[in-house]
C-alpha positions as CSV (number, residue, x, y, z in Angstrom):
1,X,-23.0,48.8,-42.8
2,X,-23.9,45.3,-41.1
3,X,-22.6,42.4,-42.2
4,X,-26.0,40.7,-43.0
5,X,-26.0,43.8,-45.9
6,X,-22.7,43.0,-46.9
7,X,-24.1,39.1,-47.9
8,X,-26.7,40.3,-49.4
9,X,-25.4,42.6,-52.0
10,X,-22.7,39.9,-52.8
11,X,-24.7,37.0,-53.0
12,X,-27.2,39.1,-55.4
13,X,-23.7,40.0,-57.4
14,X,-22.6,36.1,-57.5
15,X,-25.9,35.0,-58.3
16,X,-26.4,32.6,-54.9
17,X,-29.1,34.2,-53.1
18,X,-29.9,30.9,-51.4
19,X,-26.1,30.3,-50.0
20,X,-25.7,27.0,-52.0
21,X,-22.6,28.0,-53.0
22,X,-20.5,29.4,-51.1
23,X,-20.8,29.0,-47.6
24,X,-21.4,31.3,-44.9
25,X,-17.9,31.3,-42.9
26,X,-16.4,31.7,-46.8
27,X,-18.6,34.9,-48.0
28,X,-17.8,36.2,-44.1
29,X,-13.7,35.8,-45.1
30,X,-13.9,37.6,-48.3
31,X,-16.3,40.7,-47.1
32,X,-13.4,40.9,-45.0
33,X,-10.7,40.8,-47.6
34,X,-12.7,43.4,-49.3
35,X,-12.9,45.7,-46.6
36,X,-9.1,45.2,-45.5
37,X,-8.3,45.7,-49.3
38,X,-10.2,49.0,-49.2
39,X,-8.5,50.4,-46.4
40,X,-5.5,49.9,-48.0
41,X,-6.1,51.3,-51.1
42,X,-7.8,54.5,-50.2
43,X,-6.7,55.1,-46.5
44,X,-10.1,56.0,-45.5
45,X,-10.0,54.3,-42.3
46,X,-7.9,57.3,-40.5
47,X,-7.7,57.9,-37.0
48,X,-6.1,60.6,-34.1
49,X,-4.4,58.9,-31.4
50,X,-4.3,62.0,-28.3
51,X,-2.4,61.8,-25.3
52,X,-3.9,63.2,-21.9
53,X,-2.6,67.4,-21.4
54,X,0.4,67.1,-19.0
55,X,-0.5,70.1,-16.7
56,X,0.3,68.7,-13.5
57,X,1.9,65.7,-14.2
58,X,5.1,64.9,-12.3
59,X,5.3,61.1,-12.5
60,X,8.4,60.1,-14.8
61,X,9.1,56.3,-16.5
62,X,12.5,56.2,-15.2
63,X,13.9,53.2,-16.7
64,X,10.3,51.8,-18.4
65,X,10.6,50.7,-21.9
66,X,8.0,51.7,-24.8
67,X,4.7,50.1,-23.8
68,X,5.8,49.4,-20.4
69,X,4.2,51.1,-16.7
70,X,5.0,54.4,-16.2
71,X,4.8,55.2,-11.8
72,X,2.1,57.5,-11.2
73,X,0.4,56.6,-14.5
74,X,-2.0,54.5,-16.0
75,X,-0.3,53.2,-19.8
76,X,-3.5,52.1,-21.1
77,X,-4.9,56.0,-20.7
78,X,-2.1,57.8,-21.3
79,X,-0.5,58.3,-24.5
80,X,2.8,60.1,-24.0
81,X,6.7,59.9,-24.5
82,X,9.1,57.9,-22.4
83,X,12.0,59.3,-21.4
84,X,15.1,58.0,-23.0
85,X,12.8,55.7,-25.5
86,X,13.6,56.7,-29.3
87,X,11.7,53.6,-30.2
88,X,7.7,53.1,-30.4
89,X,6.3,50.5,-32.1
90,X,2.7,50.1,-33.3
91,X,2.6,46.3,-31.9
92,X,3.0,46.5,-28.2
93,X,3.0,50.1,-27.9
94,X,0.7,52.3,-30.1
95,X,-1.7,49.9,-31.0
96,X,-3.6,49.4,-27.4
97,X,-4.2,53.4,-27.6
98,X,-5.9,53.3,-30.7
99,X,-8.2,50.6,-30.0
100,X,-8.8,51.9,-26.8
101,X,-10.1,55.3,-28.6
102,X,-11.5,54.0,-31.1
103,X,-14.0,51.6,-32.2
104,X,-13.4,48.4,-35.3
105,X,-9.6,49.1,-35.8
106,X,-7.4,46.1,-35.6
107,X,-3.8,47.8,-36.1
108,X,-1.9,50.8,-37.4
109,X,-0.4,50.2,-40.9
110,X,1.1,54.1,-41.6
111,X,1.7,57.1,-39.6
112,X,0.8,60.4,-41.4
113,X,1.7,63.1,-38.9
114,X,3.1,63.3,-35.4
115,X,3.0,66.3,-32.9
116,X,4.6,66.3,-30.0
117,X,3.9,68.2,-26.6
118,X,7.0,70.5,-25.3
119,X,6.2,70.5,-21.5
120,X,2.5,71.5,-22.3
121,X,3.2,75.5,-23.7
122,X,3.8,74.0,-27.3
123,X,2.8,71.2,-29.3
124,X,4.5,71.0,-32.4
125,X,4.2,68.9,-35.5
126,X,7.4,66.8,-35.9
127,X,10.0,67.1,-39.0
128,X,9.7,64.0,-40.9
129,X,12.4,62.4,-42.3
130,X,12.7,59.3,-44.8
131,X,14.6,56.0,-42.6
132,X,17.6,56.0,-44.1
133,X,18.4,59.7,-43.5
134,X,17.4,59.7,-40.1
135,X,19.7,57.1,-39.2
136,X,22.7,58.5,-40.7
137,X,22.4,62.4,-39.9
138,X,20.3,62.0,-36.6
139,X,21.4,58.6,-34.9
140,X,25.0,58.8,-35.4
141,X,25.2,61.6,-32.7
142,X,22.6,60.4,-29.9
143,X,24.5,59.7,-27.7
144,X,23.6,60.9,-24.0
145,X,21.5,63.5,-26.6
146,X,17.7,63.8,-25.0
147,X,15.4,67.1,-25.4
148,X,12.5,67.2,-26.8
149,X,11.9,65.3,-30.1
150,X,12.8,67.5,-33.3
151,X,12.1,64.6,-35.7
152,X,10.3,60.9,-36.6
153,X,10.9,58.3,-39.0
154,X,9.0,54.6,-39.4
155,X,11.0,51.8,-39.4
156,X,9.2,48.7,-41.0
157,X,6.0,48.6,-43.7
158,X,2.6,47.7,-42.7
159,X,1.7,46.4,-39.1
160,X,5.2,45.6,-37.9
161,X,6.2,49.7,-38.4
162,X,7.8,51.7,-35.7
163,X,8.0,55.2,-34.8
164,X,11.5,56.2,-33.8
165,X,12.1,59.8,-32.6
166,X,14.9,61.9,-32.3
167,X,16.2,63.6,-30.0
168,X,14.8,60.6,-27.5
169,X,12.5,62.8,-25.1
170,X,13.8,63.7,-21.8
171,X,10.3,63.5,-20.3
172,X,7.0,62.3,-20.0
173,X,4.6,64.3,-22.3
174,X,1.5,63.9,-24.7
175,X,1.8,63.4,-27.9
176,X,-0.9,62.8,-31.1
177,X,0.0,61.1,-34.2
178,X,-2.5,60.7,-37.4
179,X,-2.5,57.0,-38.6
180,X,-3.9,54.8,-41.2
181,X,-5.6,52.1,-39.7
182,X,-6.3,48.2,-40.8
183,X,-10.1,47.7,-39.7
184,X,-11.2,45.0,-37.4
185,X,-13.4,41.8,-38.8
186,X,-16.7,41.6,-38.7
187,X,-18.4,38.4,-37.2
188,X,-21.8,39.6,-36.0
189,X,-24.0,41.8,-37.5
190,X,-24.0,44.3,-34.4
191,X,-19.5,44.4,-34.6
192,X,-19.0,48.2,-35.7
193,X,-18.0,48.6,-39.5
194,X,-14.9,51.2,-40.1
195,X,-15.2,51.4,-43.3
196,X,-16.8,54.8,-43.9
197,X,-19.6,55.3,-46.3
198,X,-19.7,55.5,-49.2
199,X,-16.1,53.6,-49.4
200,X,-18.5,50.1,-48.0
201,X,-20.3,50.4,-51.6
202,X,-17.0,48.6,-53.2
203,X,-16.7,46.0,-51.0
204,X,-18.7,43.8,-52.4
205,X,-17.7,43.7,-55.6
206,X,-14.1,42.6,-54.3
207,X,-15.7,39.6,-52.2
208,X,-17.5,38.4,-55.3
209,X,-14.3,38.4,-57.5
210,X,-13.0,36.1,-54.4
211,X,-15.4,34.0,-54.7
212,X,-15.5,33.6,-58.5
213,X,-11.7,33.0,-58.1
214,X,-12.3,30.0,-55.8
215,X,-14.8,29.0,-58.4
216,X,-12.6,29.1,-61.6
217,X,-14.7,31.7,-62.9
218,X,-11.7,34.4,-63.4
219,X,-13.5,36.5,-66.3
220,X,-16.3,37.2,-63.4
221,X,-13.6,37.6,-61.1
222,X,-12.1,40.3,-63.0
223,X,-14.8,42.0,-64.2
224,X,-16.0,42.4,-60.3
225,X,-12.4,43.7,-59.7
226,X,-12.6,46.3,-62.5
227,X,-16.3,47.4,-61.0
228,X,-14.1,47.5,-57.5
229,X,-11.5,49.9,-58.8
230,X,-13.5,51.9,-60.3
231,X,-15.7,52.4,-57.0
232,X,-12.5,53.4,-55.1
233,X,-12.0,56.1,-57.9
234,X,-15.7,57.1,-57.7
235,X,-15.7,57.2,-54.0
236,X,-12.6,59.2,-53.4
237,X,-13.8,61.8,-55.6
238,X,-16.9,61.7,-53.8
239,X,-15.4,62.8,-50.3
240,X,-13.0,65.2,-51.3
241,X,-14.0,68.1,-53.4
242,X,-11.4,70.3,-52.8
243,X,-10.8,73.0,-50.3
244,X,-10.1,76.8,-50.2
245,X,-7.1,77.3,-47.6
246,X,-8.7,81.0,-47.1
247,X,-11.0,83.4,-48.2
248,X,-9.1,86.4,-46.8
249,X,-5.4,85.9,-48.2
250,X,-4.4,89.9,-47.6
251,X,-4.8,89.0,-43.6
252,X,-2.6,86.5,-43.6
């Protein structure tokens, strides 16, 4: 969805068709607030980060930190384990992957899943394990420990999360994680919108309760709020219908 369509449908919600009241550069702020607020709720802007297959690779990171040059490789294309490096943060590190894939994201905010690539015959999905166990029963023995990684945690909420893996891996090779994204803002009407359909449909009812809020107008505002939740509920439904896992459970 444009932007130009977002202003429309709120304007027709706050009853300023014309713009007299809220100004352009405001209504632009809170279709953006709406659409960062719907990504958070519903976690329907999700995204696969893929390394590059490692057959034939032989250039190792040495001493390079997470996010830093690996010889004989190109960091901005390859998405892939440093030797030694438990620690991957989504600022710095993860972040210029994902936008480099993929179109209207600004940041990770949450790692679902992460597999990890064991010298290009396996790619397993790692054990996940809740912070505080992870640093007590895996961190406390690291020490000169490196393999390939068993196990990841996040460290931090939100934008400012890390990955940390254990055991840290003992070479370079691809890996893929599933992430929840924060979208990008929209400025023009040609920027690309993130927000999938039909999850756009409630963002407008969450700029017009901003703007009713910066009017004083806070029944309005939470009227549009309650039409905004229940869009999230509606759309959710809408998407996921349930699946069968298989239709032939005696082969299994």
């Amino acid at each position: 969805m444009s932007l130009q369509d977002y202003v429309v449908q709120t304007r027709d919600l706050i009853r300023d068709t014309q713009g007299l009241f809220v100004t352009p550069q405001q209504l632009t702020q809170y279709i953006n607030e709406g659409r960062t607020q719907v990504a958070m709720q519903t976690g329907c802007v999700q995204r696969f980060i893929t390394g590059q297959p490692p057959f034939g690779a032989s250039a190792q990171a040495g001493q390079a930190v997470a996010g830093g040059a690996m010889p004989g490789s190109n960091p901005q294309s390859t998405f892939a384990t440093i030797p030694n490096q438990e620690r991957y943060p989504f600022v710095g590190y993860a972040n210029q992957y994902l936008q480099k894939q993929h179109r209207g994201v600004a940041t990770i905010i949450d790692v679902v899943s992460i597999a990890a690539s064991w010298g290009g015959a396996f790619r397993p999905a790692l054990t996940w394990l809740p912070w505080e166990e992870f640093q007590a029963q895996l961190r406390a023995t690291q020490i000169l420990v490196t393999n390939y990684p068993l196990f990841w945690s996040v460290f931090n909420d939100g934008a400012d999360g890390e990955v940390w893996v254990y055991p840290p891996p003992q070479s370079v090779d691809e890996w893929e994680w599933i992430v929840f994204c924060e979208p990008a803002a929209i400025y023009k009407n040609d920027d690309y919108d993130a927000i999938p359909h039909p999850f756009q449909r409630a963002v407008k009812y969450y700029a017009a309760k901003r703007a009713y809020e910066a009017s004083q107008r806070f029944y309005n505002a939470e009227l549009m709020m309650r039409d905004f939740e229940r869009n999230l509920v509606g759309s959710r439904g809408a998407v996921d219908r349930g699946k069968v896992p298989t239709y032939y459970p005696l082969a299994i």
